[in-house]
N, C-alpha and C positions, 0 to 999 in steps of 0.2 A: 290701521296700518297704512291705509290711502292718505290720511291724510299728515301721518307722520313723514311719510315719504313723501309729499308736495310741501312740507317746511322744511325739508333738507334745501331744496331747490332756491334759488336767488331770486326768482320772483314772487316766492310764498314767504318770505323773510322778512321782505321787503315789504309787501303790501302788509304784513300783521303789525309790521315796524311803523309804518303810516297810521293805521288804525289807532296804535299806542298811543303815538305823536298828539293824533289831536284827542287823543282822551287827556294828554298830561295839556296840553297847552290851555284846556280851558280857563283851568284853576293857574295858571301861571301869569296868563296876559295881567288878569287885573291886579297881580302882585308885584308883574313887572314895573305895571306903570306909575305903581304908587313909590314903588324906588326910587326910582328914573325924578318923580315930585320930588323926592328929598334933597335927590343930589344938590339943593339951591342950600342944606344945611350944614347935608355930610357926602361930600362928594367921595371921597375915598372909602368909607364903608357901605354907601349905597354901591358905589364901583363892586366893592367886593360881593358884595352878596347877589348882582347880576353876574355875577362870571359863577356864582356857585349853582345860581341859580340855574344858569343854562347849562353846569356842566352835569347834573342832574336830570337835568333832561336829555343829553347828549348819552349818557349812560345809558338810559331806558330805552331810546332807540338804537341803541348800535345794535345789529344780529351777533345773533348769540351764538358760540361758535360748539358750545357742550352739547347740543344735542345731534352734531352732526358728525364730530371726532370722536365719540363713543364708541360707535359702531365700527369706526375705521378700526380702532385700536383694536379692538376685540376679535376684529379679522385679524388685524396681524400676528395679536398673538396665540391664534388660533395655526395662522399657516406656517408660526416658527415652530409649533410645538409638533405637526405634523411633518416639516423638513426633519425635525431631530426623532422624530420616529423612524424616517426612512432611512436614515442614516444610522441608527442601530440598528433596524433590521437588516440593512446590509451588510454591517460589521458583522453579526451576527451569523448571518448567509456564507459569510465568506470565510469563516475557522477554518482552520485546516482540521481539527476534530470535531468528531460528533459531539451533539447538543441539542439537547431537549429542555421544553419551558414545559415544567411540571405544574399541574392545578388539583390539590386534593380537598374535598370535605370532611370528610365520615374516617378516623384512624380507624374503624372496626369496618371498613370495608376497602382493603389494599386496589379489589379488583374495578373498582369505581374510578380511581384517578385516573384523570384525562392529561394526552398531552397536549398543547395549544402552539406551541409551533416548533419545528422539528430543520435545522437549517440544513444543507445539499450533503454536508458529510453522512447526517447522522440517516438523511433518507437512501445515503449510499449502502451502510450499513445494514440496516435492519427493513424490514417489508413495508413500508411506510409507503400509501400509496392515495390517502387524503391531506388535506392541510393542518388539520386535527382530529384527534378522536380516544378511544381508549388507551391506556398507557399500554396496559396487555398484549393490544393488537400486533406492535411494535418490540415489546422488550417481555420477554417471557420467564428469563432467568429468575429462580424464586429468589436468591441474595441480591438481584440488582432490585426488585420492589421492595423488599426489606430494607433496602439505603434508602429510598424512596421516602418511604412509610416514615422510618427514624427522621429523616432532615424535616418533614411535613408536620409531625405530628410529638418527637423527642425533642434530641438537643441542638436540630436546628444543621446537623451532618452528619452523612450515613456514607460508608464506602464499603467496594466489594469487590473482589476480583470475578471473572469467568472466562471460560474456556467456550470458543465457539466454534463448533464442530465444521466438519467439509472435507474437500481433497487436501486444500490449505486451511489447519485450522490456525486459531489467530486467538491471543489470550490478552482480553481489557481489563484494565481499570477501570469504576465505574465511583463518580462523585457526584452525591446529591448533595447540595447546600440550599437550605430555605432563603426567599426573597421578602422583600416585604409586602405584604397583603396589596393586591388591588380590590375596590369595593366592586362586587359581585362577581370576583372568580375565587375567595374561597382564598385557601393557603397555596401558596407558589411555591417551587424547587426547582435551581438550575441542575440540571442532570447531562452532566458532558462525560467524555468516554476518553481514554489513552491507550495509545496500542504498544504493549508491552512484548510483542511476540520477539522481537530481534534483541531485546535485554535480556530476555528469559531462552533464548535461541545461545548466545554469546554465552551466559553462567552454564548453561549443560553442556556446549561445546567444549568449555574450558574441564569440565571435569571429564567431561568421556575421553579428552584427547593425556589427559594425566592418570586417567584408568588403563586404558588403550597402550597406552606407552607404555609403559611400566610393566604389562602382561606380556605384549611383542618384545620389547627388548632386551627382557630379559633372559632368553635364550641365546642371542648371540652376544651378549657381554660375559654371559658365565662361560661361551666358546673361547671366547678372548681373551678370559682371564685365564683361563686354562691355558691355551698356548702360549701365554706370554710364560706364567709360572712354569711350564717347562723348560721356554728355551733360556729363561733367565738360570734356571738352576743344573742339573746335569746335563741336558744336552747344551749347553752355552755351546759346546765346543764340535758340536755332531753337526757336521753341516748337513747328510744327506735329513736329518729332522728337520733343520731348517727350510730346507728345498721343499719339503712333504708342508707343512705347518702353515709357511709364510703363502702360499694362493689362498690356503682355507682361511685364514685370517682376513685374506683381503676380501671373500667373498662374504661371510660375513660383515665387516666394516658396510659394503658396499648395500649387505642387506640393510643393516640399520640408516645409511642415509634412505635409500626406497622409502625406508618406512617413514620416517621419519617427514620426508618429504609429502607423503601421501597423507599423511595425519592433518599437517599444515594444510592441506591444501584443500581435504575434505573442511576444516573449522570454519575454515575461508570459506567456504559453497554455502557450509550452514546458516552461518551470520545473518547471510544477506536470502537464504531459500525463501522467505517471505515476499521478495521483493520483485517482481515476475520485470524480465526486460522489455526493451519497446525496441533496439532496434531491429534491422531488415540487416539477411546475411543473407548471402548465395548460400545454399547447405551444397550443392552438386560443385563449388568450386571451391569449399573449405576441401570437400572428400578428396578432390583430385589433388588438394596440396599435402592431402596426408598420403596420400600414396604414393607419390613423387619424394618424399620424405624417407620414406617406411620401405622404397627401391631398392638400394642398398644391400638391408638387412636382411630380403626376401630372397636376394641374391644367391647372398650366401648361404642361408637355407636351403637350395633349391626350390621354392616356390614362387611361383607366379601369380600375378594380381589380375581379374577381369574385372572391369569397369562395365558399369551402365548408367549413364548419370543423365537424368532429366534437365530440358534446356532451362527448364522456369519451376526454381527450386527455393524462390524465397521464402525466409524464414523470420519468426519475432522471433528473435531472440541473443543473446553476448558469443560473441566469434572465437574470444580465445576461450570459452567454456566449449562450446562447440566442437571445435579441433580437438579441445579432452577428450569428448564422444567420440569421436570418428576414430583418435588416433586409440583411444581404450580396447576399444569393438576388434578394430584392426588387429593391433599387435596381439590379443587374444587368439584372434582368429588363424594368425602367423604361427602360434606359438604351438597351437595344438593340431594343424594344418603337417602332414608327413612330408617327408623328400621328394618332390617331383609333384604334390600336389598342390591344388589350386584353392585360391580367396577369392570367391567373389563379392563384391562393393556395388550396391545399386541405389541411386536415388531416384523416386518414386513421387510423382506432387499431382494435386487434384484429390486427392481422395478422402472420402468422409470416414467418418470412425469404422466402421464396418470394414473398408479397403482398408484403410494401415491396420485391424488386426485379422485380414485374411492368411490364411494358412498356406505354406508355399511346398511343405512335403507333403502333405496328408497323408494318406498309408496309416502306419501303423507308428508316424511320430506325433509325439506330446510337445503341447503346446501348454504355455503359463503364462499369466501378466502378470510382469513384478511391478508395471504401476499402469493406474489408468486413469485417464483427465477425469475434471468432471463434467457431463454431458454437456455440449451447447448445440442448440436447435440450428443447423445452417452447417457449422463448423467445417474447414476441410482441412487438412493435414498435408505435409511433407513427410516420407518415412525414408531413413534409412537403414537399409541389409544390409548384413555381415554373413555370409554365410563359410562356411571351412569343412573343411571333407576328411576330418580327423577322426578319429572316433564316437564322438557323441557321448550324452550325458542322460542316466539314466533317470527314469520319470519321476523318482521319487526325492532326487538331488536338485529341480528344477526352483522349488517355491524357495529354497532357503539360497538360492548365489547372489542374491544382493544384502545379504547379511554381511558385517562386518568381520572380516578375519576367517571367513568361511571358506575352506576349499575342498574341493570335493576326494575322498578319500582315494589316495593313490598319483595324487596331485600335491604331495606337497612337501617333495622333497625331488632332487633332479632338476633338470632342465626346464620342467612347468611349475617348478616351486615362483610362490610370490608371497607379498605382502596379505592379499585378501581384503585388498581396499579399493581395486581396479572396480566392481560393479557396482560397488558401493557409491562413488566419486559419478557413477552416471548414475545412476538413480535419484541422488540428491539434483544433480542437473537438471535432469529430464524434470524435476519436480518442480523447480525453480519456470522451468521455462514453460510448464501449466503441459506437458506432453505426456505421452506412455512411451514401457520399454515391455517388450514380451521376447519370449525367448522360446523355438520349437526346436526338439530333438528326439533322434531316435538313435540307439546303441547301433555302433558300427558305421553308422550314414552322414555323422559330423552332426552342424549345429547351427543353428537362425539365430541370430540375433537381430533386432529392429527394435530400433529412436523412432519416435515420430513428432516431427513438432507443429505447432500453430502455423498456418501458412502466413504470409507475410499479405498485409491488402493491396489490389493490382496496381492503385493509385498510389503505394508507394514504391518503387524498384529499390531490391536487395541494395546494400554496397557488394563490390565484389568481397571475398577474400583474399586476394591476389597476395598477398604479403609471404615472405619467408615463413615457413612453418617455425623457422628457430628466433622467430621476432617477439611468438606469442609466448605468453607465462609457459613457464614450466608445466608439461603435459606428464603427469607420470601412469601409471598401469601397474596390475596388481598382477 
């Protein structure tokens, strides 16, 4: 190798190139010179066969340039081949879905296939916590290694759906397709993933919101068609029917847009419940626009609003879904709140999961969580109370009020009659925005309610809410 590497060099080229020189020149002088004799008979082919003659030797020493551009080359295209590695595995790295490089041998042993590289999505995903390793470790679903198995060792593609459990679960598609063999990894499969939860979110919305209809509305349309087929036929002419009919008409009408409205608006929350938000809301100064809103109404009621709102209440999470909560909780609270009594509105921030679900009546009221995050080590919370000094809700009516169309018996006709999509529309929220809702009550003593959301990070400050409460989408309440 020393000495390969001292003939690269221009001085080891050169002195081998000398060395040649005069091995060729021995045998050449005296053939030169007997040329050089003739030229007296044939000057012009003696001329030739000196110029051939030296250009023969002019060949034998020139340095030879193949043992020195070999090497070059073969670097090069050693460093292109590993630029175009880095460069896949970038592409690679940067999917927006997960992706796994599948390596199997043995089709009779599924639990052997290893994965060999696994890019940012798919370690986002699944427990992936080496560079490679068992495919198992990673992907446990028994139909996703039966795609696996099929693309490795069948026709070359296996697919499969699954459902992956949590507080948010999330339903993939999962495709393995064989690659072509590299020598000494055995048979390869790309194994990438598709997140189908918001298509699959979207088709059951669409059916529950034309099941949902259909059961709501059709009480107040068969009211409708009743009073119309009256005043259309004998009474045409009875005004005091008219007088009695045409309010109940209108309150109905008035019920199916509610509903109507709250159907849309829950589809709308479900679509996108997969899709947690990022930004920062003042929660203490959404609350304060809902109750500068909700003034009025409590007015007339007779009841009055107390406030307690923390100075540093930011929150992750969407402002006009927000205002839904606040203004939900509220006008509940309003609704079932008597003549001359009092809402109190508090927002509450710093506190780890234990503080947003401390109890604030204790005694002998029942407390429920109708949702609860899922743990995170560190975590603190923003919570907001709702509390009303109505009569309360008895312990065994507490686990079912975030049910759809569910109202607690005795509620659901009168002045507290609704849709029964008001705790529904927060539920889906709070769930969206990765938070809990718990609810405590005791008969005769009114009722707790509390939101609690992700708190906001100190490095980034809320936006205010400051905006008109009548800016934001349509808030409705069940």
């Amino acid at each position: 190798m020393a000495t390969a590497r001292q003939s690269q060099q221009p001085g080891g080229v050169w002195s081998r190139g000398w060395r040649l020189g005069l091995a060729v020149a021995g045998p050449l002088v005296p053939l030169t010179l007997a040329l050089l004799g003739a030229a007296r008979w044939a000057p012009a082919l003696a001329g030739a066969a000196v110029l051939a003659v030296f250009a023969a030797a002019a060949a034998l020493l020139r340095p030879s340039s193949s043992g020195a551009a070999a090497p070059d080359a073969d670097e090069a295209r050693t460093a292109s081949a590993a630029l175009r590695e880095q460069r896949f595995a970038a592409m690679f790295e940067a999917l927006g879905d997960p992706a796994l490089l599948v390596a199997g041998d043995d089709s009779r042993d599924p639990a052997g296939h290893r994965f060999l590289f696994a890019n940012a999505a798919a370690r986002a995903m699944a427990p992936i916590q080496r560079p490679e390793g068992l495919l198992v470790t990673a992907v446990r679903a028994p139909e996703i290694l039966q795609a696996v198995d099929q693309a490795l060792f069948g026709d070359g593609l296996g697919e499969a759906s699954f459902q992956a459990g949590g507080v948010q679960p999330k339903v993939w598609r999962a495709r393995a397709v064989r690659l072509p063999a590299t020598q000494g990894e055995g048979r390869l499969a790309l194994l990438t993933f598709i997140d189908e939860t918001g298509v699959l979110a979207s088709v059951r919305s669409r059916a529950d919101f034309l099941a949902n209809a259909s059961h709501e509305l059709r009480t107040p349309l068969a009211s409708l068609s009743g009073f119309i087929e009256t005043l259309s036929g004998h009474a045409r002419d009875d005004a005091e029917a008219r007088e009695r009919f045409l309010p109940i008409m209108q309150s109905q009408a008035n019920r199916m847009r509610r509903l109507i409205e709250n159907l849309m608006s829950l589809s709308s929350i479900e679509q996108g419940e997969h899709l947690a938000p990022s930004a920062a809301v003042d929660l203490a100064a959404a609350a304060g626009d809902v109750i500068d809103a909700l003034g009025p109404q409590a007015r007339a009621r007779g009841v009055r609003f107390e406030r307690s709102l923390s100075a540093c209440a930011g929150v992750v999470g969407d402002r006009d879904q927000i205002l839904q909560v606040v203004q939900n909780l509220a006008e509940n609270a309003l609704k079932y709140a008597p003549a001359g009594g009092v809402v109190f509105l508090e927002v509450a921030s710093g506190l780890d999961l234990q503080g947003a679900l401390q109890s604030l009546q204790g005694g002998g009221a029942a407390q429920h969580s109708l949702l609860t995050p899922a743990p995170a080590p560190g975590a603190r919370y923003v919570a907001l109370r709702v509390r009303d000094t109505g009569r309360g809700i008895a312990r065994t009516n507490l686990p079912r009020l975030t049910e759809r169309f569910y109202r607690v018996e005795g509620q659901k006709s009168g002045e507290h009659s609704g849709t029964g999509l008001g705790l529904a529309i927060v539920k889906h929220i709070m769930n969206r925005h990765r938070g809990g809702l718990w609810v405590e009550s005791a008969e005769g003593e009114g009722a707790i309610f509390a939101a609690y959301f992700p708190a906001a990070p100190a490095a980034a400050p809320p936006a205010p809410a400051a905006e008109a409460l009548a800016e934001a989408s349509p808030i409705q309440n069940g």
